[in-house]
C-alpha positions as CSV (number, residue, x, y, z in Angstrom):
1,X,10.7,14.5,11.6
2,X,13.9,12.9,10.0
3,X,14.0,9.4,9.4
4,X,16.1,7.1,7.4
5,X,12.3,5.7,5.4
6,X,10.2,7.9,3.2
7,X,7.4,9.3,5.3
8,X,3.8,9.4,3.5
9,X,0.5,9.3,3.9
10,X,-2.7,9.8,1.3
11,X,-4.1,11.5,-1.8
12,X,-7.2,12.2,0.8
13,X,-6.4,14.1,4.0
14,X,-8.4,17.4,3.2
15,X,-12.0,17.2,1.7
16,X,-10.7,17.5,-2.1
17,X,-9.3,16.0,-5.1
18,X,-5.9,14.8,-5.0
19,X,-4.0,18.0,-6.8
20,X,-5.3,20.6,-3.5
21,X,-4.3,17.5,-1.2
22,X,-0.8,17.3,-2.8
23,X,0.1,21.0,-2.3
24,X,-1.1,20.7,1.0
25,X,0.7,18.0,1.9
26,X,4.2,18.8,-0.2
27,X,6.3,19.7,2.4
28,X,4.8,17.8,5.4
29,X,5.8,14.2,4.2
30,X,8.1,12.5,1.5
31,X,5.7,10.1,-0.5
32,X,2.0,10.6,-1.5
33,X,-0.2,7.0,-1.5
34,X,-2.7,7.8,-4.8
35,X,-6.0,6.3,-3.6
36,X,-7.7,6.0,-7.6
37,X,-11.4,4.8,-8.3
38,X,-12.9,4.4,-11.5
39,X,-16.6,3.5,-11.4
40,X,-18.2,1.5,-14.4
41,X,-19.6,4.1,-16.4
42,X,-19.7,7.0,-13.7
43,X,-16.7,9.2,-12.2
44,X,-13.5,8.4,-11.7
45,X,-10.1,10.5,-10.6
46,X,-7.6,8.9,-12.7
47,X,-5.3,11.6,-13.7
48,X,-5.0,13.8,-16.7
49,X,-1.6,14.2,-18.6
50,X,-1.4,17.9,-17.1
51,X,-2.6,16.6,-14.2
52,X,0.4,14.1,-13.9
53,X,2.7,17.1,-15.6
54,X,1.8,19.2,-12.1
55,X,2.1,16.0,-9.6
56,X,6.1,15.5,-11.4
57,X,6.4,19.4,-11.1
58,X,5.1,19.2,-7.0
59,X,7.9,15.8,-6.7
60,X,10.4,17.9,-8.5
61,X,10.0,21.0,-6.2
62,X,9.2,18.7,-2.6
63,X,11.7,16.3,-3.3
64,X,8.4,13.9,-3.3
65,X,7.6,10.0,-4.3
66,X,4.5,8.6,-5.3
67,X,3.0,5.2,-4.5
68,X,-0.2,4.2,-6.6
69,X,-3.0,2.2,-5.0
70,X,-4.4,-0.5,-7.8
71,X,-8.3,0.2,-7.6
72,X,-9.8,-3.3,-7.3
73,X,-8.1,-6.8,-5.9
74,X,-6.3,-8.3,-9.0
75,X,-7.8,-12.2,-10.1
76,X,-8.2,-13.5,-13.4
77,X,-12.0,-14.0,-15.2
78,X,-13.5,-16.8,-14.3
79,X,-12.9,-18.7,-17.8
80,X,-9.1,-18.3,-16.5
81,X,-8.4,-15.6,-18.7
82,X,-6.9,-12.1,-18.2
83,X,-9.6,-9.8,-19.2
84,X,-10.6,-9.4,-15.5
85,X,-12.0,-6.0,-15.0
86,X,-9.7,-5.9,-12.3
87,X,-6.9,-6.5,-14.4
88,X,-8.2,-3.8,-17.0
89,X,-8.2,-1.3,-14.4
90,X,-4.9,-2.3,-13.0
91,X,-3.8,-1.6,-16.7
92,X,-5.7,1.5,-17.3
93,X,-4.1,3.2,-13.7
94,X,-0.4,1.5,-14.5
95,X,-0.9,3.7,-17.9
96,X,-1.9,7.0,-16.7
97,X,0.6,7.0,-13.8
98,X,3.7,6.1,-15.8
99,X,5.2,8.9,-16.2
100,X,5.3,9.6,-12.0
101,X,7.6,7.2,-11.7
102,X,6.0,5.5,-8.8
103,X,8.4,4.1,-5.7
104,X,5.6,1.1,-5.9
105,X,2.0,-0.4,-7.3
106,X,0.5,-1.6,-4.1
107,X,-1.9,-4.2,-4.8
108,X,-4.4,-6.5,-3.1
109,X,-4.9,-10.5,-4.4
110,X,-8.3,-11.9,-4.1
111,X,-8.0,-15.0,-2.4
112,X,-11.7,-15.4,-0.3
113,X,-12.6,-18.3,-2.7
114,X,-9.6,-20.5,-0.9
115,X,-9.0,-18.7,2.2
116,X,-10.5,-20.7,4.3
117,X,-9.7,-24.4,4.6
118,X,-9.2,-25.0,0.8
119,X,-8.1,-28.3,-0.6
120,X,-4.7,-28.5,-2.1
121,X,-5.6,-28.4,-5.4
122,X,-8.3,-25.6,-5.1
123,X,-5.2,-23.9,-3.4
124,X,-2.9,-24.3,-6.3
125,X,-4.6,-23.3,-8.8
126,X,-5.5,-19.6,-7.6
127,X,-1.4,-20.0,-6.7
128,X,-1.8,-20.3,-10.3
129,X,-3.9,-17.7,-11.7
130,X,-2.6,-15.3,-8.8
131,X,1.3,-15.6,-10.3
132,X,-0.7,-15.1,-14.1
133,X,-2.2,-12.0,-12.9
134,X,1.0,-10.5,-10.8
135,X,3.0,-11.4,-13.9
136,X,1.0,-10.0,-16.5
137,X,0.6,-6.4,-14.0
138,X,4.1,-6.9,-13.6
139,X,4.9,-6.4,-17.3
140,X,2.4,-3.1,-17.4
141,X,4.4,-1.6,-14.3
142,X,8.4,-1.9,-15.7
143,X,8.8,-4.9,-13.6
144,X,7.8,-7.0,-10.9
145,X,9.5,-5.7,-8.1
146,X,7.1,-2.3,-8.7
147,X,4.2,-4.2,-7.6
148,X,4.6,-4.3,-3.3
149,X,1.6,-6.9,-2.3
150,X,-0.3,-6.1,0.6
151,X,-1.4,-8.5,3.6
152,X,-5.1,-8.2,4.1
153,X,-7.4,-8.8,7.5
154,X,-9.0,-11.7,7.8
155,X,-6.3,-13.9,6.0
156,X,-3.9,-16.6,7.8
157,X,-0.3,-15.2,8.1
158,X,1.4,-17.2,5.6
159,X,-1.1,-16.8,3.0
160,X,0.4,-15.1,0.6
161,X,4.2,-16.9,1.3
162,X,3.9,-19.7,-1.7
163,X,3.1,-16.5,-4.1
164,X,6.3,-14.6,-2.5
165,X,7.9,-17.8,-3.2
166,X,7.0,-18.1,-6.5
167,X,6.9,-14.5,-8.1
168,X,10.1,-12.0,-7.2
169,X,7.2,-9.0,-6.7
170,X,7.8,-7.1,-3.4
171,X,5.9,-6.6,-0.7
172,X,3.7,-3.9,1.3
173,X,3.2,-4.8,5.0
174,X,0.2,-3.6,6.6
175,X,0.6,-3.4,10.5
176,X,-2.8,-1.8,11.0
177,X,-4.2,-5.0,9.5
178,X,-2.1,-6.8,11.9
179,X,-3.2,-4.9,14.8
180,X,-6.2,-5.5,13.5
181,X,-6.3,-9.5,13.7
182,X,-4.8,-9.4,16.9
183,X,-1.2,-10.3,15.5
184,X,2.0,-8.8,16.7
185,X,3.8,-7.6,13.8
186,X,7.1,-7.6,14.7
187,X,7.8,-11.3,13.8
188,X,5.9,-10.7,10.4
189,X,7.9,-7.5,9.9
190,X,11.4,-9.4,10.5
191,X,10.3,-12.0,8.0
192,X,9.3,-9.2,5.4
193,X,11.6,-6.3,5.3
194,X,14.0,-7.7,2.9
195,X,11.1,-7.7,0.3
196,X,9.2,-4.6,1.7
197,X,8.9,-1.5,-0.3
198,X,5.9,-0.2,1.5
199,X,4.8,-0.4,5.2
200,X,0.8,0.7,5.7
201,X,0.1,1.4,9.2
202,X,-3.0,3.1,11.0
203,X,-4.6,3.2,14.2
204,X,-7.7,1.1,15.6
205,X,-10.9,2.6,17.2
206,X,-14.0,1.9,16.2
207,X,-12.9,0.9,13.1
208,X,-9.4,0.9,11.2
209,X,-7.8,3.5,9.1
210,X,-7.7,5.8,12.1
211,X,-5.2,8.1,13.7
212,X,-1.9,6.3,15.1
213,X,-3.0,8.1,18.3
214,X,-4.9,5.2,19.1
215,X,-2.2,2.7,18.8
216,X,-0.6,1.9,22.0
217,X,2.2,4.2,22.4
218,X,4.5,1.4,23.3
219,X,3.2,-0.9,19.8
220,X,4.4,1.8,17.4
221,X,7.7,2.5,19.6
222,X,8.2,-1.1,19.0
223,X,7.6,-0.8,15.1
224,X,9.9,1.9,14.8
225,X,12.9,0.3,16.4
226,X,12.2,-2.9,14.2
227,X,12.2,0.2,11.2
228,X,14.9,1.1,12.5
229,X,17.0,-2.0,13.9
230,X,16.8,-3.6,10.0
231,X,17.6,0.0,8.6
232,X,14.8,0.1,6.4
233,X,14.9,2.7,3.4
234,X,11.5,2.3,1.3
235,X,8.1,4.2,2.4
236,X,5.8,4.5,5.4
237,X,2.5,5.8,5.0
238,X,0.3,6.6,7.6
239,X,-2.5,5.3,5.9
240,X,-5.4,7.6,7.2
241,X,-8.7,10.1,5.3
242,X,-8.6,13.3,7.2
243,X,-7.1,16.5,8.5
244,X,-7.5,15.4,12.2
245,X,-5.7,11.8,11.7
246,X,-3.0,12.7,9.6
247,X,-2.0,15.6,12.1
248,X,-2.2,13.6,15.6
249,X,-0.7,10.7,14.1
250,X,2.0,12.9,13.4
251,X,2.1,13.9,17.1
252,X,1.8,10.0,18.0
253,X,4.9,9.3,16.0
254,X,7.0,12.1,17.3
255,X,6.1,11.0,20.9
256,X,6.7,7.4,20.3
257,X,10.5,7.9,18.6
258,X,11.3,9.7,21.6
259,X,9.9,7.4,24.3
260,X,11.8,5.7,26.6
């Protein structure tokens, strides 16, 4: 499938670690999302220097991008400072992925303490302490337009607009989170894509992450022709965990761009 955006999906589509999952999937898509986990004291996949030596070798030969998943929702420590252990992990990933070049550093901001109803000035200062943090991950990542924020479930839709407003980082649009909260994401999507690096998008069934075959054929046409309509050049990932969802939402997407 030829399209004018980056097709990707994730470092975990077949039951392995992410170097088996890259050559299977150099080849089949244009960008690789690396899902990385570090666990206090315990395992983590963060990758070696050789490690990133064969993922460059794989982009080199595939023509491939990479995107990098931050591990943990970036906030500050609670005396206000920055030696979050979100923001040491954030640092720690940034480091050992370097040298991949990444197209982006998609990123969640933890913003549960004032999502809901918050006063103004319990709203302004996370607006605060979120452009401290973005700022600070910014510097680690060659610049703030690396790190692509991504919309979350359960938030209002303008959210995240005053930090957009306030920090020139870019941004990763999740329409299976949309879907998700019942939102049509065309109208987001139009707002967006000037600032969009990376679109997320997955299908719904008993819960998210799931294969686009369960979107509505005529939903993900719709997508595409917004894709399409604004000419948009940076990634999609079909943001899925298996064999079975990558392949049929491959099938989804070739029947939807061809539906009339």
């Amino acid at each position: 499938m030829k399209f004018r955006f980056a097709l990707g999906t994730t470092s975990y589509i077949i039951p392995a670690d992410i170097l088996p999952n890259l050559h299977y999937l150099a080849g089949k898509v244009q960008d690789v999302e690396l899902v990385l986990f570090e666990v206090d004291d315990g395992p983590n996949n963060l990758p070696t220097s050789a490690q990133v030596d064969e993922m460059n070798h794989l982009a080199l030969g595939y023509g491939l991008t990479y995107t990098v998943h931050l591990p943990l929702d970036l906030r500050l420590a609670d005396d206000g400072s920055l030696r979050h252990v979100s923001l040491e992990k954030a640092h720690r990933v940034i480091e050992c992925t370097r040298a991949l070049n990444p197209w982006a550093y998609v990123l969640h901001l933890d913003g549960k303490a004032v999502r809901d109803n918050p006063s103004p000035e319990a709203y302004q200062g996370w607006l605060e302490q979120a452009e401290t943090s973005l700022r600070q991950v910014g510097e680690w990542a060659g610049g703030l337009e690396n790190l692509a924020v991504e919309n979350l479930e359960g938030y209002p839709l303008d959210f995240y607009e005053p930090v957009f407003e306030r920090v020139p980082v870019s941004r990763c649009v999740d329409v299976g989170h949309l879907w998700l909260d019942g939102h049509d994401p065309l109208t987001y999507l139009r707002r967006a894509l000037p600032r969009t690096r990376v679109i997320h998008i997955h299908g719904l069934a008993e819960r998210d992450h799931r294969s686009l075959a369960f979107a509505a054929p005529g939903q993900l046409r719709a997508v595409l022709d917004e894709l399409n309509h604004a000419r948009y050049d940076g990634v999609f990932t079909i943001e899925v965990f298996s064999e079975e969802d990558f392949l049929t939402s491959l099938e989804a997407l070739e029947a939807a761009r061809h539906d009339d």
